[in-house]
C-alpha positions in Angstrom: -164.5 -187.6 -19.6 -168.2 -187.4 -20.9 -168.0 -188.8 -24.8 -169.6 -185.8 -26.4 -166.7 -183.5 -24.7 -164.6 -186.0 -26.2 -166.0 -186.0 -29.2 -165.8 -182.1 -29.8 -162.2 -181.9 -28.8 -161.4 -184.8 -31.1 -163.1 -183.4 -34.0 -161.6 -180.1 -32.8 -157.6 -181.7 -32.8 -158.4 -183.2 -36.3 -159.6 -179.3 -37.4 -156.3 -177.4 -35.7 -153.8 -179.8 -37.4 -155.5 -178.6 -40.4 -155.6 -174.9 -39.4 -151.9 -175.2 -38.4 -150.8 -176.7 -41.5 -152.7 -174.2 -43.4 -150.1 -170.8 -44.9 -152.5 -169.9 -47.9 -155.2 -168.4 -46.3 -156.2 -165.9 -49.0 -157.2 -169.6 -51.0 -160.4 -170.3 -52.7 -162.3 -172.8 -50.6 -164.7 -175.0 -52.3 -167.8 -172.7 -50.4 -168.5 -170.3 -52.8 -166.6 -166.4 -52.7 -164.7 -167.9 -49.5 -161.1 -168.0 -48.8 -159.9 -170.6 -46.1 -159.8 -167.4 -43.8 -163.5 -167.6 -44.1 -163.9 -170.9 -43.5 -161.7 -170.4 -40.2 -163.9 -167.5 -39.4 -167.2 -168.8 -40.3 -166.3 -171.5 -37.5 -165.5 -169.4 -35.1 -168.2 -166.9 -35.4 -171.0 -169.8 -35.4 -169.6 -171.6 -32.3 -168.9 -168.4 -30.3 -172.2 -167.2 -31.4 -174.3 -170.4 -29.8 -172.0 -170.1 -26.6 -172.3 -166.9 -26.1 -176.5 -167.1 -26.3 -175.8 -169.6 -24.1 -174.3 -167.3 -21.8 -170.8 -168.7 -21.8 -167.9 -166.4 -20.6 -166.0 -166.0 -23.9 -162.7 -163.4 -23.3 -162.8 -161.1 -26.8 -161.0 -162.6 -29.6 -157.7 -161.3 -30.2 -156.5 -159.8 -33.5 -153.6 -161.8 -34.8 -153.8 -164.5 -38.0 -156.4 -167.0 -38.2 -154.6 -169.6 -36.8 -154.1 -167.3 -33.9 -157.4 -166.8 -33.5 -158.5 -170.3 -33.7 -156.2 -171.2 -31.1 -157.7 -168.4 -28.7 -161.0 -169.1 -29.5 -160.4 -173.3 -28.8 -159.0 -172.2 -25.4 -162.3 -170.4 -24.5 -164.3 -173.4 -25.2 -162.1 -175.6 -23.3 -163.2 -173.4 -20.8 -166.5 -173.7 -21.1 -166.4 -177.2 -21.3 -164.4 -177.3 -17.8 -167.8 -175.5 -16.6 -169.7 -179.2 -16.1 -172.9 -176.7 -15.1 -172.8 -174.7 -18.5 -171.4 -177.6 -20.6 -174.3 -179.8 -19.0 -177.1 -176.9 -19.4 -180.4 -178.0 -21.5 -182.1 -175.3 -23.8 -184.8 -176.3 -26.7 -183.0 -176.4 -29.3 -184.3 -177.2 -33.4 -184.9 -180.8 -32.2 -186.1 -180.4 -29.0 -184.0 -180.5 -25.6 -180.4 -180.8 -25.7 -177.5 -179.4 -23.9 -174.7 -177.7 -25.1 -172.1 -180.4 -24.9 -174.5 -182.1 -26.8 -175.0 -179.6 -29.8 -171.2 -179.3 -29.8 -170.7 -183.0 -30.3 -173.4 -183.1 -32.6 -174.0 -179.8 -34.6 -170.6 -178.5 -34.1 -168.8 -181.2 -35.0 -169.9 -182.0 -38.3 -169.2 -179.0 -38.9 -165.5 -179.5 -38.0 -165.5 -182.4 -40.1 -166.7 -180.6 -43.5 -165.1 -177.4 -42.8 -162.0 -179.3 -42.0 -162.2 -180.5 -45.5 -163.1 -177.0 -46.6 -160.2 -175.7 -45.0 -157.7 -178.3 -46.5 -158.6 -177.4 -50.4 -159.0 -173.4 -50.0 -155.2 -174.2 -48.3 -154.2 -176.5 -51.4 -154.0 -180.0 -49.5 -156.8 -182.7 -49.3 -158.1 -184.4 -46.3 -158.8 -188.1 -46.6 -161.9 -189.4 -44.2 -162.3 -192.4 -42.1 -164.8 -194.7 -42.5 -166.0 -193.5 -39.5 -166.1 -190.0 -40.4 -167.8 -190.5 -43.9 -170.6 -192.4 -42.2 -171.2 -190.0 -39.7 -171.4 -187.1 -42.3 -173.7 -188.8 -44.1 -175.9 -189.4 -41.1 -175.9 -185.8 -40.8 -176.7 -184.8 -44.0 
């Protein structure tokens, strides 16, 4: 499996275990005026929105709770990372060229790491980072 697939879907297990542990969605999350349910969303929207410029075959979101729409949405990208032609497709992005399993690895997963931490306090719990982790948010940042 190509690393920044695997790196997505890791950062994306670490996320759900959140998302499925998570019954107080209606909590304040530490990003101002949202709940965890908008965290959830926010992640969501922003990754279907750059897959969907990128002319990836998402099916419509289903209504149901945010766990059940996290889980539908996660089973579309799978999908699209099956696709090795539209996970392997290079656009010019802020940076320059990249692909798109490359700006989910990248982009996208940093995002799963602080919005996993997001999630975890609007939900009452904590998440504790690796080493790993806090380095590469720092990186990032």
């Amino acid at each position: 499996m190509d690393p920044r697939i695997k790196d997505y879907q890791d950062n994306a297990a670490r996320f759900t275990d959140v998302v499925d542990a998570t019954t107080a969605w209606d909590g304040a999350s530490p990003c101002d005026g949202w709940s965890a349910a908008d965290v959830l969303g926010h992640v969501v929207d922003t990754q279907r929105h750059f897959l969907l410029e990128r002319g990836a075959p998402l099916p419509a979101l289903p209504p149901g709770s945010p766990p059940e729409r996290w889980h539908a949405h996660l089973a579309g990208v799978a999908e699209v990372l099956d696709d090795e032609d539209l996970a392997f497709t290079e656009y010019d992005g802020y940076f320059g060229r990249t692909t798109v399993a490359d700006t989910l690895s990248s982009f996208y997963g940093f995002d799963l790491l602080v919005h996993r931490w997001d999630l975890a306090r609007g939900a009452g719990s904590d998440v504790v980072f690796t080493d790993a982790e806090l380095d590469r948010i720092e990186q990032s940042m």
